[in-house]
C-alpha positions in Angstrom: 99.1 98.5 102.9 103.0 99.6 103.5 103.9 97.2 100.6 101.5 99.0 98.7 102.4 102.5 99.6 106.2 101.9 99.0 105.5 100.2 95.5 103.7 103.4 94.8 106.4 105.9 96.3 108.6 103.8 93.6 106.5 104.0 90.7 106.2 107.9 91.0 110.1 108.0 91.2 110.3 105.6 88.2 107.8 108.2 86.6 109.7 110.9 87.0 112.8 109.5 85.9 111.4 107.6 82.8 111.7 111.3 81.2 115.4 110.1 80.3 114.2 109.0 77.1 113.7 113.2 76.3 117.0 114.5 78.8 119.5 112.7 80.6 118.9 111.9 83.9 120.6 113.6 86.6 122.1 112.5 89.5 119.1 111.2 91.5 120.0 110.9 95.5 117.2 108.6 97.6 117.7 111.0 100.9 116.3 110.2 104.0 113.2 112.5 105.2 115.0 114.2 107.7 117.3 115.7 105.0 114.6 117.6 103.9 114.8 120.8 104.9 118.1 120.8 104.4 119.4 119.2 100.9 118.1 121.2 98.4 120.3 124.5 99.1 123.4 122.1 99.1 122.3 120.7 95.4 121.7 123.6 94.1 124.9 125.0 95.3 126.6 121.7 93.7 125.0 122.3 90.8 125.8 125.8 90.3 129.6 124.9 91.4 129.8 121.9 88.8 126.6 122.2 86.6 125.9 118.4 87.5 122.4 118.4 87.5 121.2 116.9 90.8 117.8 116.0 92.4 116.7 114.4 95.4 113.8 111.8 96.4 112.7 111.9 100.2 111.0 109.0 102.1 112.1 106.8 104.7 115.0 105.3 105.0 113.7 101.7 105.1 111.5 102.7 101.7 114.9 103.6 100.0 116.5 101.0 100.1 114.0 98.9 99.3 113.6 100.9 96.1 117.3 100.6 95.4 117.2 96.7 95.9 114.3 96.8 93.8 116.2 98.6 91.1 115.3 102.1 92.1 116.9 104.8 89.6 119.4 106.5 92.0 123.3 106.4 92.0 123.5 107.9 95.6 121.7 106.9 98.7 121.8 109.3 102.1 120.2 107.3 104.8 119.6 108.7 108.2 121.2 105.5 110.0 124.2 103.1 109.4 121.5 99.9 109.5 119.6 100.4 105.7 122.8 101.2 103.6 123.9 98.0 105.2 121.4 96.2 103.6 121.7 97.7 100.7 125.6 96.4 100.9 124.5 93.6 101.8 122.2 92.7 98.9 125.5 93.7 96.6 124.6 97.0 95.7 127.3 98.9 97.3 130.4 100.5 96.0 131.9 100.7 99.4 132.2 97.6 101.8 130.5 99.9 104.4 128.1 102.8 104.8 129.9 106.4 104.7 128.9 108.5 108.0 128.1 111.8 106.8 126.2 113.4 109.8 125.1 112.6 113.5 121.3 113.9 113.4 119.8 115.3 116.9 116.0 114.3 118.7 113.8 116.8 119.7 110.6 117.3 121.7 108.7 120.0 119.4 104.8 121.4 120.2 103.3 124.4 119.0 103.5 127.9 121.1 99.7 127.4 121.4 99.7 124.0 123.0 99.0 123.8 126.7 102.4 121.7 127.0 104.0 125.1 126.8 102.6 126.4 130.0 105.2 126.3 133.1 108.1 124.1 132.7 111.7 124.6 133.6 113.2 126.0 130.7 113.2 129.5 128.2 110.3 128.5 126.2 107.8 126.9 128.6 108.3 123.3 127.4 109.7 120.6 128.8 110.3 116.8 129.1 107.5 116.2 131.7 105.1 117.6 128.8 105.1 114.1 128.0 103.6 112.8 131.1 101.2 115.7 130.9 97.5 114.6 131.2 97.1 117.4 128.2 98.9 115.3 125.6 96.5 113.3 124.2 99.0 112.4 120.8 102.6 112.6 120.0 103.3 111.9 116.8 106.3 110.5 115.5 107.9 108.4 112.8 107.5 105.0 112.3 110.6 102.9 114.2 110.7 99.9 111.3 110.9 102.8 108.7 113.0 105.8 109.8 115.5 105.3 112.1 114.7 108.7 113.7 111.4 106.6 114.7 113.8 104.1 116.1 115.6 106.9 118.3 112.2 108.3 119.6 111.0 104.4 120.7 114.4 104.1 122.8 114.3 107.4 124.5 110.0 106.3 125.5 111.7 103.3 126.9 114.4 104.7 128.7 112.6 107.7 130.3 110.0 105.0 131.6 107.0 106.3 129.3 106.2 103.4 127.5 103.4 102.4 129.3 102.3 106.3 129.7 102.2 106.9 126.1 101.6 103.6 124.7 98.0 104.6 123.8 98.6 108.0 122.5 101.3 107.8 120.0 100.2 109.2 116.0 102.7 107.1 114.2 104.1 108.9 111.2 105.3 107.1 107.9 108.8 109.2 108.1 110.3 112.1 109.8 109.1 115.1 107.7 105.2 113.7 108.2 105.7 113.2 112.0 106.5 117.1 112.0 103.6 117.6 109.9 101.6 115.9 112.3 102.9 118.0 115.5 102.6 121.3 112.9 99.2 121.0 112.1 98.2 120.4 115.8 97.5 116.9 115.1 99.1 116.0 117.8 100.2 118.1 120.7 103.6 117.5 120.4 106.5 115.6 118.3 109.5 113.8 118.8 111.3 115.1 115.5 115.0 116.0 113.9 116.2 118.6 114.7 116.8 119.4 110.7 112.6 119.7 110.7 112.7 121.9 114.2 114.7 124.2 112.5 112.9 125.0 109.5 111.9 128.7 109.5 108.0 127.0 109.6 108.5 125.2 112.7 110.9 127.3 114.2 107.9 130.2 114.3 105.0 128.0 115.7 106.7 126.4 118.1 109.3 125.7 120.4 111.7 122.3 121.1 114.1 120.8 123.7 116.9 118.6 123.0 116.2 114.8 124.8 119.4 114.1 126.7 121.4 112.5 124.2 122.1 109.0 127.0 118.4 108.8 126.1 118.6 107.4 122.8 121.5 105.4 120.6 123.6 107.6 118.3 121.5 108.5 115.0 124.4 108.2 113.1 123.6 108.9 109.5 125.4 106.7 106.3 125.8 107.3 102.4 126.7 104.6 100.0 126.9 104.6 96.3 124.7 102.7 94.4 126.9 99.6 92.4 126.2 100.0 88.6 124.9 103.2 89.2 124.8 105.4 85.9 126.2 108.6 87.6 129.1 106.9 90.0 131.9 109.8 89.4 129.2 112.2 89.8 127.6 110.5 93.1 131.4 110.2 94.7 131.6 114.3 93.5 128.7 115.0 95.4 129.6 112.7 98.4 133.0 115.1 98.6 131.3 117.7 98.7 128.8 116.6 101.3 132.0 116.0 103.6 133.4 118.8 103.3 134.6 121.6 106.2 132.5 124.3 105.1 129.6 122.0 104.1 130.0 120.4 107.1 129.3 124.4 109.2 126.2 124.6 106.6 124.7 121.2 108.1 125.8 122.5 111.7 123.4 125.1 111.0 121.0 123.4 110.3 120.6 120.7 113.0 123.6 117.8 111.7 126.5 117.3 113.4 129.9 115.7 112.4 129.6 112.0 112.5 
């Protein structure tokens, strides 16, 4: 069903971009879900700074890089780990001999202000990590660990806080980051382990409340770009890429939940 679902997610992007035959194609990024909530303000202030017409496709980061192996349209990928622009190095489809870093993304514990996890707990907002041993979560949702590396992240830090065998029967497992929030959002499930990028989202950030897990908890989610080889828009990808690692971009990603790699 997953090999059907991503041969899907790819046909749609095909779709969308088999309108080159009316208008160019722009620069197409594959961006990791986590990214969002928080790309399209930086494309359209590239745009408007170079009038390089830029989009974005979101899905996991396993999902885009199969798509680019595949032939995917897109002359930029923006994974949210090192491990899948690997492989797409790997298969030869890198202009770089390794994956750029570009961000260091951050795990959260997220549930809704009406969830009974919220009541007591140690800190501000009521919630905290024991809401996972709480006989009043009956799901936490988040993303799958052989797609999104965020899923990964939230697996390890189960392990390491010795809740696998609490939680191994209540887990909603999300295809990527942004549904695992959607899943916590909607109620769901009583609580998520999500970016910080999706905690942050004016949405989120008024229904509910998160706590940072301990960062020893989980390894580094340290997030990669790499340019597509033979990609049509190459000068405009490594443009973008610039950009992206810029100071002052680099504050506007603070904001927003992404630290400097």
């Amino acid at each position: 069903m997953r090999r059907g679902r991503t041969a899907a997610i790819f046909a749609l992007a095909l779709l969308a971009f088999s309108a080159a035959f009316a208008q160019p194609r722009p620069l197409t990024i594959a961006a990791a879900a986590d990214l969002q909530p928080v790309l399209p303000a930086l494309l359209q202030e590239f745009q408007s700074r170079t009038g390089i017409p830029t989009v974005a496709v979101y899905a996991s980061s396993a999902t885009l890089a199969t798509q680019i192996i595949n032939g995917g349209p897109y002359d930029l990928m923006l994974a949210a780990d090192l491990s899948f622009p690997e492989k797409v190095i790997a298969a030869g489809l890198g202009e770089s001999a390794k994956p750029i870093p570009y961000a260091r993304g951050t795990l959260v514990l997220w549930a809704r202000k009406d969830s009974p996890l919220l009541q007591g707990g140690n800190d501000p907002a009521g919630l905290s990590i024991d809401a996972m041993r709480s006989p009043d979560l009956h799901k936490l949702a988040l993303a799958d660990a052989s797609h999104a590396p965020y899923g990964r992240a939230a697996m390890a830090a189960i392990a390491k806080l010795g809740l696998a065998e609490t939680l191994k029967n209540k887990l909603a497992i999300a295809e990527n980051i942004a549904q695992a929030a959607e899943f916590a959002e909607s109620g769901n499930a009583q609580a998520g382990l999500i970016s910080l990028t999706s905690a942050l989202t004016p949405q989120l950030e008024s229904s509910g409340s998160y706590i940072r897990l301990p960062p020893h908890c989980y390894p580094p989610i340290l997030q990669g770009a790499v340019i597509v080889k033979g990609a049509r828009h190459q000068a405009e990808a490594q443009r973008f890429l610039n950009f992206l690692l810029s100071p002052e971009v680099g504050k506007q990603l603070a904001a927003r939940g992404l630290r400097e790699p």
